[in-house]
C-alpha positions as CSV (number, residue, x, y, z in Angstrom):
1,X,9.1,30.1,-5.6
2,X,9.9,29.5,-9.2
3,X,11.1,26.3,-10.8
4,X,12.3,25.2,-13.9
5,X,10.9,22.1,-15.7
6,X,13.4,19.8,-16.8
7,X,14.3,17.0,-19.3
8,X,14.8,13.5,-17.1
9,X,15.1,10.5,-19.9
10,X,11.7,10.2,-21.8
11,X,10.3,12.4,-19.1
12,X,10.3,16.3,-17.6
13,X,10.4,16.7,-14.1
14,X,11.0,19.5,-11.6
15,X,13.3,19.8,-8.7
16,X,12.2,21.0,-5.8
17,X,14.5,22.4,-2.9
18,X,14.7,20.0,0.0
19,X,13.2,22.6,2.3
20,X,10.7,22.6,0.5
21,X,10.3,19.0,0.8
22,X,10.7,18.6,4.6
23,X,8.0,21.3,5.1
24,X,5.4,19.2,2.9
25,X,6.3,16.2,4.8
26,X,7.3,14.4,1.1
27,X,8.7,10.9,1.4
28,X,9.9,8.7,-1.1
29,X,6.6,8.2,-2.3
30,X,4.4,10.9,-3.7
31,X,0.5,11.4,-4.6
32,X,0.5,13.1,-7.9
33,X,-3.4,14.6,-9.5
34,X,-4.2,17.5,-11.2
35,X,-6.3,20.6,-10.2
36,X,-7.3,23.5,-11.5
37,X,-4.7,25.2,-13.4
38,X,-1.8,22.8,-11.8
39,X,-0.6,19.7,-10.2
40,X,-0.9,18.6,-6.7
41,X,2.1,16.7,-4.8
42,X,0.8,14.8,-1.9
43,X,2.7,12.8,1.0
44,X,1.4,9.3,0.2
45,X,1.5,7.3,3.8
46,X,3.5,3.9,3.3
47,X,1.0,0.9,3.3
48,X,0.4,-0.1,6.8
49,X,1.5,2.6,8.3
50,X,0.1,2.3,12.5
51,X,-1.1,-0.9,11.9
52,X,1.7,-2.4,14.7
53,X,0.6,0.6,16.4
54,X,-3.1,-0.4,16.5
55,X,-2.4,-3.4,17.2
56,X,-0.1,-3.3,20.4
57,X,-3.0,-0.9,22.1
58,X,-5.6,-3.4,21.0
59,X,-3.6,-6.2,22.8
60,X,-2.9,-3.8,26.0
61,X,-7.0,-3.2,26.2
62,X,-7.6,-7.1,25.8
63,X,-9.6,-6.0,22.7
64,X,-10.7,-9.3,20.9
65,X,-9.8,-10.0,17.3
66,X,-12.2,-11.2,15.2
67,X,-11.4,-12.6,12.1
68,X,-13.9,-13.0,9.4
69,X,-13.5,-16.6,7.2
70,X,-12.4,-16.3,4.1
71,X,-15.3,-16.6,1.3
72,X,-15.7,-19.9,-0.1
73,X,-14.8,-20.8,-3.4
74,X,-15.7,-23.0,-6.4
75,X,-13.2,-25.2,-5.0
76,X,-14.3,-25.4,-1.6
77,X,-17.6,-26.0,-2.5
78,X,-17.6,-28.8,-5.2
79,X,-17.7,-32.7,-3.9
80,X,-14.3,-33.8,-4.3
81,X,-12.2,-36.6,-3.8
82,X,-8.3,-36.9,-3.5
83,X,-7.0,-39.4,-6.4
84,X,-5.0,-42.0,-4.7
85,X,-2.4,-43.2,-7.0
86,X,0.7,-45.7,-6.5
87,X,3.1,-43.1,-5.2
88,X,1.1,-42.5,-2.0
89,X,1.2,-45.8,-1.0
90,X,5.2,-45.7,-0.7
């Protein structure tokens, strides 16, 4: 199938056919890189895509979560003391 390229604002871009479209299984969001001798167009999943998914079977198997702790930082790991001051008294 040929295409034209085409002037959009500051840019060039090429329209492609929506059947075309619906048979790559392209959202609203692409993945664009270049290959030999051309560009790729790639679905790109939304973020978190399954992860409800995932989660509901987890729960049905009684899976247990484990969440890590967050890493400690500078702040969490210095001495220090809350400053009382007039206000906290009221």
């Amino acid at each position: 199938m040929d295409a034209r390229i085409v002037p959009i604002g500051n840019s060039r871009g090429v329209r492609l056919p929506k059947p075309l479209i619906e048979e790559a299984g392209l959202g609203e969001r692409v993945s664009l890189r270049v290959v030999d001798g051309g560009v790729l167009i790639e679905p790109r999943p939304e973020a978190r895509t399954g992860w409800a998914k995932a989660a509901r079977l987890a729960r049905e198997r009684g899976d247990e979560v484990v969440v890590e702790p967050w890493p400690l930082t500078g702040f969490d790991i210095d001495a220090w003391e809350w400053e009382s001051t007039d206000e906290d008294a009221r």
